[in-house]
Biopython code that builds the backbone (N, CA, C, O; Angstrom):
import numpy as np
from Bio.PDB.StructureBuilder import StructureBuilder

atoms = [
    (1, "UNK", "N", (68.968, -15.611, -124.395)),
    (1, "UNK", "CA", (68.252, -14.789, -123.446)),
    (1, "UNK", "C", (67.231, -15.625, -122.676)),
    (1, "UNK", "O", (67.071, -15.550, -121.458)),
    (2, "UNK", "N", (66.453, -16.553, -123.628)),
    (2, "UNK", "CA", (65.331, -17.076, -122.766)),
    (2, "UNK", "C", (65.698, -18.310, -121.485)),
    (2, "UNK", "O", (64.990, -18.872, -120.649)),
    (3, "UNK", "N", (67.261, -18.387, -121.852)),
    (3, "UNK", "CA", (67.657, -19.721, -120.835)),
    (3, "UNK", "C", (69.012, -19.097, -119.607)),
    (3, "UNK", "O", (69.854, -19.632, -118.886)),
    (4, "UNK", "N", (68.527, -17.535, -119.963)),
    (4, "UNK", "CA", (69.330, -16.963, -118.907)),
    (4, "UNK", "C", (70.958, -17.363, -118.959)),
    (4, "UNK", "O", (71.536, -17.706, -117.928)),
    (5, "UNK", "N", (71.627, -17.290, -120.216)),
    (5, "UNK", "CA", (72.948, -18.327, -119.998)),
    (5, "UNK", "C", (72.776, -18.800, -119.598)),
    (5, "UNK", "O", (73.049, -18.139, -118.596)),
    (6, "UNK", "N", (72.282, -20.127, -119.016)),
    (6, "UNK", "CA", (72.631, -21.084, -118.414)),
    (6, "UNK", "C", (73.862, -21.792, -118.675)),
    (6, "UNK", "O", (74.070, -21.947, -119.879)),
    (7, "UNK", "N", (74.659, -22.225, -117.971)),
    (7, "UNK", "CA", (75.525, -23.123, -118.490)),
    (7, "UNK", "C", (75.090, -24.583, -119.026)),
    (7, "UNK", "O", (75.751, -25.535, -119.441)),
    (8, "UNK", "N", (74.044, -24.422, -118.891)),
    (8, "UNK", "CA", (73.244, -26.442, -119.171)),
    (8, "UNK", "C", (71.842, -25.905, -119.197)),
    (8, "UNK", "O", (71.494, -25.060, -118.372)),
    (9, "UNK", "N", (71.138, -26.302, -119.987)),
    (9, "UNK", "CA", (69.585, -26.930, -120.288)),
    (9, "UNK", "C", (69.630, -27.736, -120.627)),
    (9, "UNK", "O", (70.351, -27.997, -121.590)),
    (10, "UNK", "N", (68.462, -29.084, -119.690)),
    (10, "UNK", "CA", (67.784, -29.986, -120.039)),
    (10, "UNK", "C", (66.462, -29.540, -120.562)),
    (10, "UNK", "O", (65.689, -28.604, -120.353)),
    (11, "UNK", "N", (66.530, -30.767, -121.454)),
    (11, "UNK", "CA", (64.861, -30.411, -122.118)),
    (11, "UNK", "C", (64.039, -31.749, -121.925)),
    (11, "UNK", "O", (64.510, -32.714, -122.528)),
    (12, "UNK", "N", (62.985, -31.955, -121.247)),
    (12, "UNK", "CA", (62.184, -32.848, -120.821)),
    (12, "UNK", "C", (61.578, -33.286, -122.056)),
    (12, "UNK", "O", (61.232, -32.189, -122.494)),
    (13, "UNK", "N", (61.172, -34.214, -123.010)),
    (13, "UNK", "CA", (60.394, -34.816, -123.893)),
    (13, "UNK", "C", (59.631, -35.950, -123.275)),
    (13, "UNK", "O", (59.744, -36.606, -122.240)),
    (14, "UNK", "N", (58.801, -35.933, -124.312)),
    (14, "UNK", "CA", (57.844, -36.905, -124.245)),
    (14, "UNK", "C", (57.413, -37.496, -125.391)),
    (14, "UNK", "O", (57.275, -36.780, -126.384)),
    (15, "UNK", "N", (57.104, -38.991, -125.472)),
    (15, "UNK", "CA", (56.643, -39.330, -126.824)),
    (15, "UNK", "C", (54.951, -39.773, -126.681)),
    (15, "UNK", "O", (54.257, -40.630, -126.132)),
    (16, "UNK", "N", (54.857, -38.954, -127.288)),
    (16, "UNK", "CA", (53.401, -38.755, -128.170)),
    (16, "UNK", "C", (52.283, -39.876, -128.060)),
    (16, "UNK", "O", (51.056, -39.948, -127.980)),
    (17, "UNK", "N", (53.499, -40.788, -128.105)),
    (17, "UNK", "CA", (52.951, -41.963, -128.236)),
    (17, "UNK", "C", (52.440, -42.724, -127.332)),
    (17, "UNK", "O", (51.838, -43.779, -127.527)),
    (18, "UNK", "N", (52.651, -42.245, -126.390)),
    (18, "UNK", "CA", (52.876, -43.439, -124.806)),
    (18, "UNK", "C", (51.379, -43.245, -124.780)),
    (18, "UNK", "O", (50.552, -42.591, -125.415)),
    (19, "UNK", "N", (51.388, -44.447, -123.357)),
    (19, "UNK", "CA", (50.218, -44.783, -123.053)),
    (19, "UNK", "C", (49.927, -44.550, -121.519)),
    (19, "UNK", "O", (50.933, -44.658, -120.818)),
    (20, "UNK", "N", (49.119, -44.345, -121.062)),
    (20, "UNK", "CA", (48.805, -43.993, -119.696)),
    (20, "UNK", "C", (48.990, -41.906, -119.825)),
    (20, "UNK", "O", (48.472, -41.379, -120.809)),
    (21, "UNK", "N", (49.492, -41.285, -119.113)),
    (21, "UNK", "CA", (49.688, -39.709, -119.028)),
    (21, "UNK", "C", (51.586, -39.436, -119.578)),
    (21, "UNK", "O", (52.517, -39.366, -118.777)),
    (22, "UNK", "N", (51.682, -39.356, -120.700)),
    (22, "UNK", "CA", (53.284, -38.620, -120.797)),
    (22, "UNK", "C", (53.188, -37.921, -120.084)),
    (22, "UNK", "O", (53.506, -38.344, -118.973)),
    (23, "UNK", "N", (52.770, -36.585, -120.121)),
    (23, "UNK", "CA", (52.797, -35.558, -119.474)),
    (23, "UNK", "C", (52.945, -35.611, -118.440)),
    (23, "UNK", "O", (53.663, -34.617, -118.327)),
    (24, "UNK", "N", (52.822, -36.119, -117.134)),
    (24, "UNK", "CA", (52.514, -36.021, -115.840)),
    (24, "UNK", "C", (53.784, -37.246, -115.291)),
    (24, "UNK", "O", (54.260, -37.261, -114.156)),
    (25, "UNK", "N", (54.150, -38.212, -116.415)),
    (25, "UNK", "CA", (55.504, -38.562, -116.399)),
    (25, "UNK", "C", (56.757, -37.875, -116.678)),
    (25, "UNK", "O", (57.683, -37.921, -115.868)),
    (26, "UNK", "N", (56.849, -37.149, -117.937)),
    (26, "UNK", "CA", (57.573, -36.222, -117.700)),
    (26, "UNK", "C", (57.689, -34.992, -116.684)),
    (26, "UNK", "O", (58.805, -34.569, -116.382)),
    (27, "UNK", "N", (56.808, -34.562, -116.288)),
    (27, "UNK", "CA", (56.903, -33.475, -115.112)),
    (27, "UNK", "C", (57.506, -34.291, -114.060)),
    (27, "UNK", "O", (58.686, -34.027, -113.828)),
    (28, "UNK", "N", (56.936, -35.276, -113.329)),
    (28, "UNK", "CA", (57.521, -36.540, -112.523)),
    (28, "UNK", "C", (58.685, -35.880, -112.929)),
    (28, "UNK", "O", (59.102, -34.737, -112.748)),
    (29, "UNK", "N", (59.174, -36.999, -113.604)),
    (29, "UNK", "CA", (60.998, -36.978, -114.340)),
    (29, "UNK", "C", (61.208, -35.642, -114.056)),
    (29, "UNK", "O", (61.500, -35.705, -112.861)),
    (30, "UNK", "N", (61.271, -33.976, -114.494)),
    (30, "UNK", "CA", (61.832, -33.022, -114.499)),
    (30, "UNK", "C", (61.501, -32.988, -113.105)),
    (30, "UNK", "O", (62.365, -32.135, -112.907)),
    (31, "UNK", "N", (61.059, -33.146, -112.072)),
    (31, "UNK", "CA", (60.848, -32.114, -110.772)),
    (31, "UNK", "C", (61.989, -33.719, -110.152)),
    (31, "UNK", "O", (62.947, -33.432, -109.434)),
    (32, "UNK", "N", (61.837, -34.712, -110.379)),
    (32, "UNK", "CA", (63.201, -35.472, -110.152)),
    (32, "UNK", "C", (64.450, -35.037, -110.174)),
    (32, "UNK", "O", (65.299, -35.047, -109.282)),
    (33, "UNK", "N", (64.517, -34.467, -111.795)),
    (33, "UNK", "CA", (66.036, -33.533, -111.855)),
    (33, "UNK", "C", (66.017, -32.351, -110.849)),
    (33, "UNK", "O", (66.806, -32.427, -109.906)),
    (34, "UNK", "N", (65.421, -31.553, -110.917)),
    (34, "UNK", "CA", (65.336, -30.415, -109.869)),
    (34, "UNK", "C", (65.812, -30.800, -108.385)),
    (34, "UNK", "O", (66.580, -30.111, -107.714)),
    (35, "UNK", "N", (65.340, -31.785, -108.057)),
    (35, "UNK", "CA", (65.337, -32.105, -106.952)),
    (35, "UNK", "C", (66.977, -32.967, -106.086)),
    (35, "UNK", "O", (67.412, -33.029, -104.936)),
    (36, "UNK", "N", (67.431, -33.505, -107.507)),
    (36, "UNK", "CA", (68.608, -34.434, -107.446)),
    (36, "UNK", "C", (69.705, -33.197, -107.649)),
    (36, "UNK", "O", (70.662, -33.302, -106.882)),
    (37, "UNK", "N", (69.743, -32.148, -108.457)),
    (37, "UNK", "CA", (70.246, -31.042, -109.359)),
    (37, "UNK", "C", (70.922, -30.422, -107.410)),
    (37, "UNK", "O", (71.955, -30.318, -106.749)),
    (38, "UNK", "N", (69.355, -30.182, -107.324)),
    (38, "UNK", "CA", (69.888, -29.003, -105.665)),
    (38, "UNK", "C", (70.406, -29.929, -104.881)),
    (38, "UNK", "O", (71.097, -29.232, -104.139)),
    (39, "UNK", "N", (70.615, -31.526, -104.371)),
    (39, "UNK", "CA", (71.285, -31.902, -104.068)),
    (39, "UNK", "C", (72.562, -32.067, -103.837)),
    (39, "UNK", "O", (73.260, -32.200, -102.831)),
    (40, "UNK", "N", (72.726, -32.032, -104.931)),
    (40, "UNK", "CA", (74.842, -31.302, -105.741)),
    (40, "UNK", "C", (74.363, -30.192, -105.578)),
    (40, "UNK", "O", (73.807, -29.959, -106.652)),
    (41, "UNK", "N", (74.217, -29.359, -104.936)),
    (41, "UNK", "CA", (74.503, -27.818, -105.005)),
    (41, "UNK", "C", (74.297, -26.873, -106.406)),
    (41, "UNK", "O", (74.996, -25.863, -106.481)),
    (42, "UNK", "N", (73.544, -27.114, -107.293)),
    (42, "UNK", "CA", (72.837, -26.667, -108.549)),
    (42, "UNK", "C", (71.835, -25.988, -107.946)),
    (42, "UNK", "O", (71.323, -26.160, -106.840)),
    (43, "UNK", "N", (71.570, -25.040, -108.964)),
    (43, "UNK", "CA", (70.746, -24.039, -109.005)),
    (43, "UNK", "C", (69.943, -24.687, -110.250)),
    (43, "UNK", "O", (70.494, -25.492, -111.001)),
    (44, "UNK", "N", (68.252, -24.170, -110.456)),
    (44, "UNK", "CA", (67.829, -24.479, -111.512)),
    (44, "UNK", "C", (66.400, -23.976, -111.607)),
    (44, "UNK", "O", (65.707, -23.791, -110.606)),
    (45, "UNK", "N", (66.011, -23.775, -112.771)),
    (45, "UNK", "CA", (64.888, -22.905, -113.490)),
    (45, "UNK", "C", (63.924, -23.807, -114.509)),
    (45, "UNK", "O", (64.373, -24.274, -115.556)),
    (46, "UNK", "N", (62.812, -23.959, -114.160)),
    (46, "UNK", "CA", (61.995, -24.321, -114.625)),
    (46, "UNK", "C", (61.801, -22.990, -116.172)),
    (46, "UNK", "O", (61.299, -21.873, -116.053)),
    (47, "UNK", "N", (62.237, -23.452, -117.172)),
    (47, "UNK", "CA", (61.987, -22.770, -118.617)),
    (47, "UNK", "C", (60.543, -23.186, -119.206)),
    (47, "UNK", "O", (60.614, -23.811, -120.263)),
    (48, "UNK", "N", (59.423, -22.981, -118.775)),
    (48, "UNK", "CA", (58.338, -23.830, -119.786)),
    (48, "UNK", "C", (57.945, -22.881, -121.288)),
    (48, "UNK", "O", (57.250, -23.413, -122.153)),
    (49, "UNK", "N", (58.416, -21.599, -121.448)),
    (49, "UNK", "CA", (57.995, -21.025, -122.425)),
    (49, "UNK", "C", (58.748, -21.731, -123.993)),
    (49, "UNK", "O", (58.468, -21.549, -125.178)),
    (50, "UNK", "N", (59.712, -22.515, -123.358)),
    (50, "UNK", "CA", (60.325, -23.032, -124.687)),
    (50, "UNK", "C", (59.687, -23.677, -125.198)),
    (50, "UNK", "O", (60.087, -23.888, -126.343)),
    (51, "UNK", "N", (58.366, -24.411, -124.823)),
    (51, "UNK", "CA", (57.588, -25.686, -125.129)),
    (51, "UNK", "C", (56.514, -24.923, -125.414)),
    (51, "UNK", "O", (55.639, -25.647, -125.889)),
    (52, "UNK", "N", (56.066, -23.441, -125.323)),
    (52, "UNK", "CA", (54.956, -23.199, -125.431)),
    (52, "UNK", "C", (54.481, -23.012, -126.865)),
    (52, "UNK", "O", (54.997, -23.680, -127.762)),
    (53, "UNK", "N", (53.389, -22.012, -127.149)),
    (53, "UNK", "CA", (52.935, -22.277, -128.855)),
    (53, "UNK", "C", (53.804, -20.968, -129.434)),
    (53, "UNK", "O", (53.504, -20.371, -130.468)),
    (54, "UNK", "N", (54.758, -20.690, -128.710)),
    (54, "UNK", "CA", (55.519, -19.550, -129.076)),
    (54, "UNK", "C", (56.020, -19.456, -130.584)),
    (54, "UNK", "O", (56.524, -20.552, -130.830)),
    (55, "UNK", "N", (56.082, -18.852, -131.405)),
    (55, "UNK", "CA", (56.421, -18.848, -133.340)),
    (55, "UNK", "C", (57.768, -19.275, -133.113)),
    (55, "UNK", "O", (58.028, -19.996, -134.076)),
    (56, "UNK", "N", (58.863, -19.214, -132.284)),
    (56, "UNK", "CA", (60.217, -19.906, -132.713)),
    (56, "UNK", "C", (60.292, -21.123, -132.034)),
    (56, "UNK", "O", (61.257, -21.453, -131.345)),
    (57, "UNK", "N", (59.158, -21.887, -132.239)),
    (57, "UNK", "CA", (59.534, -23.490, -131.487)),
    (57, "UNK", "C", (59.746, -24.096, -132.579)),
    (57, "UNK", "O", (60.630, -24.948, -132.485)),
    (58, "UNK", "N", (59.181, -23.968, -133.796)),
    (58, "UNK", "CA", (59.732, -24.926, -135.038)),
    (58, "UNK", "C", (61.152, -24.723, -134.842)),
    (58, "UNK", "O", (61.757, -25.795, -134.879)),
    (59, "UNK", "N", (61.938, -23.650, -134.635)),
    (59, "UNK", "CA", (62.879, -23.528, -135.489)),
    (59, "UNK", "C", (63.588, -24.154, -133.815)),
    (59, "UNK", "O", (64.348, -25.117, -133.924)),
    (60, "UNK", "N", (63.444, -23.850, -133.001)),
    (60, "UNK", "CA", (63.834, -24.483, -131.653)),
    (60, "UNK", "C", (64.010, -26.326, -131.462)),
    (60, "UNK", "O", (64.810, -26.898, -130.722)),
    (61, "UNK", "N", (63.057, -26.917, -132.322)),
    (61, "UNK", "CA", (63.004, -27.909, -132.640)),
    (61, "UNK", "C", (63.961, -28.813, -133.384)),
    (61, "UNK", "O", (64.532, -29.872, -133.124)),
    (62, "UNK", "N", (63.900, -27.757, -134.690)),
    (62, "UNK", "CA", (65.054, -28.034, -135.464)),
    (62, "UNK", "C", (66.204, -28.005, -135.184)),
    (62, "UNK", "O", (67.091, -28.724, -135.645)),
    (63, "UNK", "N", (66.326, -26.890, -134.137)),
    (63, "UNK", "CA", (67.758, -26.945, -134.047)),
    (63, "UNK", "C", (68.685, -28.116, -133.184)),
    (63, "UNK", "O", (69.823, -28.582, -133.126)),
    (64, "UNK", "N", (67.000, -28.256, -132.413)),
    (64, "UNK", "CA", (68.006, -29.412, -131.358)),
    (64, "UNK", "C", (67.476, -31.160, -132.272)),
    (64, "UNK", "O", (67.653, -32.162, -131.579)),
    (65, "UNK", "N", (67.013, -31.335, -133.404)),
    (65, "UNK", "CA", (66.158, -32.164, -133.924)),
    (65, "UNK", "C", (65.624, -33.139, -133.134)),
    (65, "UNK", "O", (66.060, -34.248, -132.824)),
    (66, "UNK", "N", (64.538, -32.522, -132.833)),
    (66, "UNK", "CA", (63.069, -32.927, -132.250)),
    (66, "UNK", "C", (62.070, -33.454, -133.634)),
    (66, "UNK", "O", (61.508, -32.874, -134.563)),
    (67, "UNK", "N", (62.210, -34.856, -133.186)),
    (67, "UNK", "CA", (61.205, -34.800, -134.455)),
    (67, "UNK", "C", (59.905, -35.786, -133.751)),
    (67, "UNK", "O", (59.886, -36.044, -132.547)),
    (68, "UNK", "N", (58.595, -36.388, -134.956)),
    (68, "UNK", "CA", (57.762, -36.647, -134.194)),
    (68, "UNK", "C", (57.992, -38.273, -133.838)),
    (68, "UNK", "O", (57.983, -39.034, -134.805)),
    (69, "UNK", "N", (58.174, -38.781, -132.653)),
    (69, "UNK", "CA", (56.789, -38.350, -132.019)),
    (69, "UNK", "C", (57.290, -37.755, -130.584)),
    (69, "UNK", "O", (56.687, -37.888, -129.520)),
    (70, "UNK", "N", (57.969, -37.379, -130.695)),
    (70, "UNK", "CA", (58.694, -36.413, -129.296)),
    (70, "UNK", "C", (58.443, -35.143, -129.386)),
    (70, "UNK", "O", (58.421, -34.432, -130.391)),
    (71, "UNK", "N", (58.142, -34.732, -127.653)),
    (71, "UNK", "CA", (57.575, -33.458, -128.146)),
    (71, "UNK", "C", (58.153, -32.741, -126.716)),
    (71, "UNK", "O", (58.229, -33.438, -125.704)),
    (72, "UNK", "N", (58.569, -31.261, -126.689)),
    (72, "UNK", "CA", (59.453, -30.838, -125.287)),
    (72, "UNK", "C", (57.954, -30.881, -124.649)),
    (72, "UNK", "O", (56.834, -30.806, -125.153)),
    (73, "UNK", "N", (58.406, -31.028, -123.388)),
    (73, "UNK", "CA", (56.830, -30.468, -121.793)),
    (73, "UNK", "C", (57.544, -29.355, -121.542)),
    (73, "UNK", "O", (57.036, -28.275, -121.842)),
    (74, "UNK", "N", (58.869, -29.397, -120.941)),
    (74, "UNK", "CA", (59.602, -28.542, -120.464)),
    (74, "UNK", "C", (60.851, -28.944, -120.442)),
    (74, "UNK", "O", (61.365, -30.054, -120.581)),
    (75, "UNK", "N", (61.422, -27.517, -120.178)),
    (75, "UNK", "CA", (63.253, -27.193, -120.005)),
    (75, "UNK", "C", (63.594, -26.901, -118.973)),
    (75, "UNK", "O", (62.602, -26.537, -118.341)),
    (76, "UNK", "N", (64.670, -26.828, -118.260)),
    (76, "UNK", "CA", (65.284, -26.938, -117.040)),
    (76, "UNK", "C", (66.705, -26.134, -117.050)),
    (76, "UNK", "O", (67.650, -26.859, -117.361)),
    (77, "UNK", "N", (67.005, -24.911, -116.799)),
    (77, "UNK", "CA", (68.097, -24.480, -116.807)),
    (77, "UNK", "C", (69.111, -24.983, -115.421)),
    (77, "UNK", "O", (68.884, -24.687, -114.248)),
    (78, "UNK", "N", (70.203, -25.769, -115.905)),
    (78, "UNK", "CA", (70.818, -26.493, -114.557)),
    (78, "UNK", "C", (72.426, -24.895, -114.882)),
    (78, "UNK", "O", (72.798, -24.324, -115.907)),
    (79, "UNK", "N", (72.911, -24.774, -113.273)),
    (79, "UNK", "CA", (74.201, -23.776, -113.100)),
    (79, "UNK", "C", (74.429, -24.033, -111.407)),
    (79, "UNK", "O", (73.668, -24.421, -110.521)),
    (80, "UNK", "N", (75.904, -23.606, -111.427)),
    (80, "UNK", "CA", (76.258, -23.369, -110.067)),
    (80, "UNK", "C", (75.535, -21.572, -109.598)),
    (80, "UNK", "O", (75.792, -20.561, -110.252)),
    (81, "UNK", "N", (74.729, -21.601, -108.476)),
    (81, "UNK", "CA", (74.491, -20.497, -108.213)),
    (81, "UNK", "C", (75.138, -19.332, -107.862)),
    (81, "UNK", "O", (76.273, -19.585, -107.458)),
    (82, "UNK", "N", (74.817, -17.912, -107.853)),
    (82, "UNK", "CA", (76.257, -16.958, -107.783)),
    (82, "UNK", "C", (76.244, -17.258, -106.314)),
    (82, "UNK", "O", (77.288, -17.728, -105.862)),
    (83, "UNK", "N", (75.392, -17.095, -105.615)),
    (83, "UNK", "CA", (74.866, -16.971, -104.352)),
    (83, "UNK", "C", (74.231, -18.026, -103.319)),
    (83, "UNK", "O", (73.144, -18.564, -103.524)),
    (84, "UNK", "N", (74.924, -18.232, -102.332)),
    (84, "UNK", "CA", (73.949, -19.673, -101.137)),
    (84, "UNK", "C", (72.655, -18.853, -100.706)),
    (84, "UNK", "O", (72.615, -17.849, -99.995)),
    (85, "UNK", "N", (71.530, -19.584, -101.362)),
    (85, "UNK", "CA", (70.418, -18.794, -100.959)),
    (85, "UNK", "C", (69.596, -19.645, -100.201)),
    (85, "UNK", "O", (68.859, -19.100, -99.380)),
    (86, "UNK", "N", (69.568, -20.984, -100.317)),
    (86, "UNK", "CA", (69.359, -22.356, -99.376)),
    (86, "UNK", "C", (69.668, -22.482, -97.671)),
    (86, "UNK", "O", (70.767, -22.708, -97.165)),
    (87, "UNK", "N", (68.402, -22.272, -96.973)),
    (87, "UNK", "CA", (69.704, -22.234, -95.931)),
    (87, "UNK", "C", (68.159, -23.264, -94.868)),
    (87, "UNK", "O", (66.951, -23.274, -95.104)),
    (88, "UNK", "N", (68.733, -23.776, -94.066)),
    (88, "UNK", "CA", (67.491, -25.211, -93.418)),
    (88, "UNK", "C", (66.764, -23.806, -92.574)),
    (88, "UNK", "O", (67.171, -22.690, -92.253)),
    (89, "UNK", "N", (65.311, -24.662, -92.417)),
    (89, "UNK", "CA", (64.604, -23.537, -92.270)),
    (89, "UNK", "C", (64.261, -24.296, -90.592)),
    (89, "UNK", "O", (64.162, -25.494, -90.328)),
    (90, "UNK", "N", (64.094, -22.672, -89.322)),
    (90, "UNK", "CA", (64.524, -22.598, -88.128)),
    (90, "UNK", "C", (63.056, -23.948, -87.526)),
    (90, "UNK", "O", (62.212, -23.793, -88.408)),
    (91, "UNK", "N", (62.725, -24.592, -86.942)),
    (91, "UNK", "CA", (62.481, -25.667, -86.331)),
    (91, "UNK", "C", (62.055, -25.573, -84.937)),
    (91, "UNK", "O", (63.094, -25.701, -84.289)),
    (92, "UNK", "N", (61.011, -25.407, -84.081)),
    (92, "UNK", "CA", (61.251, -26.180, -82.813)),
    (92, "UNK", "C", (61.361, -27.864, -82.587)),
    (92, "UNK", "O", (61.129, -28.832, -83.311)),
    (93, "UNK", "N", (61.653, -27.757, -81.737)),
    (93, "UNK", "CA", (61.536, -28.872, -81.035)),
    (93, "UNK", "C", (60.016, -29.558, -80.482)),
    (93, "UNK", "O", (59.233, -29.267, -79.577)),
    (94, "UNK", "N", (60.084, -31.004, -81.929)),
    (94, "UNK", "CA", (58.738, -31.696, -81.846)),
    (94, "UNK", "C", (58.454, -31.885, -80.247)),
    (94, "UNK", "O", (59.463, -32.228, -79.631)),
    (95, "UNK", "N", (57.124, -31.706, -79.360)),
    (95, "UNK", "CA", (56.880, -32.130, -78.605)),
    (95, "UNK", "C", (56.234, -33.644, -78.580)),
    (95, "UNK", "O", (55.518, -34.011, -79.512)),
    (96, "UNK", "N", (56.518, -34.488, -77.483)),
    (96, "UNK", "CA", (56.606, -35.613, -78.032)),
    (96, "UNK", "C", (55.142, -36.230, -76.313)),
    (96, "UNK", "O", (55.461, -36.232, -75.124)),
    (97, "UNK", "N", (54.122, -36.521, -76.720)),
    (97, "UNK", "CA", (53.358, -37.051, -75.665)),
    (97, "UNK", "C", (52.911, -38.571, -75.402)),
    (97, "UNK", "O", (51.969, -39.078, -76.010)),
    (98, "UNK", "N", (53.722, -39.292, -74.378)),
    (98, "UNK", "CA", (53.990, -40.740, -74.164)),
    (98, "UNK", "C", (52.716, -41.295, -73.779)),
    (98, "UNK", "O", (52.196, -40.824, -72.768)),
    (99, "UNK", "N", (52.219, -42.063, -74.305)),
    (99, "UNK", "CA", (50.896, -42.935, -73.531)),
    (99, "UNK", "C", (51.058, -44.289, -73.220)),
    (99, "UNK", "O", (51.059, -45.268, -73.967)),
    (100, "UNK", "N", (51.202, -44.199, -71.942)),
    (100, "UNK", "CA", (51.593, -45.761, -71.777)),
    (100, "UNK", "C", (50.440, -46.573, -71.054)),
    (100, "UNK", "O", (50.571, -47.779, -70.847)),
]
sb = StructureBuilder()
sb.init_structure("model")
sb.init_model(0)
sb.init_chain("A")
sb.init_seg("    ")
for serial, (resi, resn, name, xyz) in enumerate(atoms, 1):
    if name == "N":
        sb.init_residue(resn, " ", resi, " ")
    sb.init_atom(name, np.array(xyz, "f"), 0.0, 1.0, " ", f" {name:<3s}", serial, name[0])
structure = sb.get_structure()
């Protein structure tokens, strides 16, 4: 339920350990996938409640074995969409002023 069927979740980790900001590297990295994902024509969902202090993350952990020092930031539900909801958004024409 919480990953909407998806046909695919990625799960963003991070180790614990690093130095400088994990966090703000992994987000980096996931809004990368997002971004490469809608490229190919993917649809995709930012999941962050899987990472949250929610009571079934132990067992969420376990199941995918997460152990320490890795820890999820976030999940990413990747699918083909039912629907083209993407469409380039309408534009004038830059005016352009020459100084010579």
């Amino acid at each position: 339920i919480i990953t909407f069927d998806a046909p695919a979740v990625i799960h963003v980790l991070k180790d614990k350990r690093g130095i400088s900001h994990p966090d703000i590297d992994a987000a980096i990295s996931a809004h990368n996938i997002i971004l490469t994902a809608h490229s190919l024509g993917l649809g995709t969902c930012y999941i962050g409640f899987i990472a949250s202090t929610a009571p079934y993350v132990p067992a969420v952990k376990k199941m995918l074995k997460i152990k320490y020092p890795y820890e999820i930031v976030t999940s990413i539900c990747v699918g083909y969409p039912k629907l083209k909801y993407d469409k380039p958004v309408p534009r004038a024409k830059a005016s352009t002023d020459w100084i010579e």
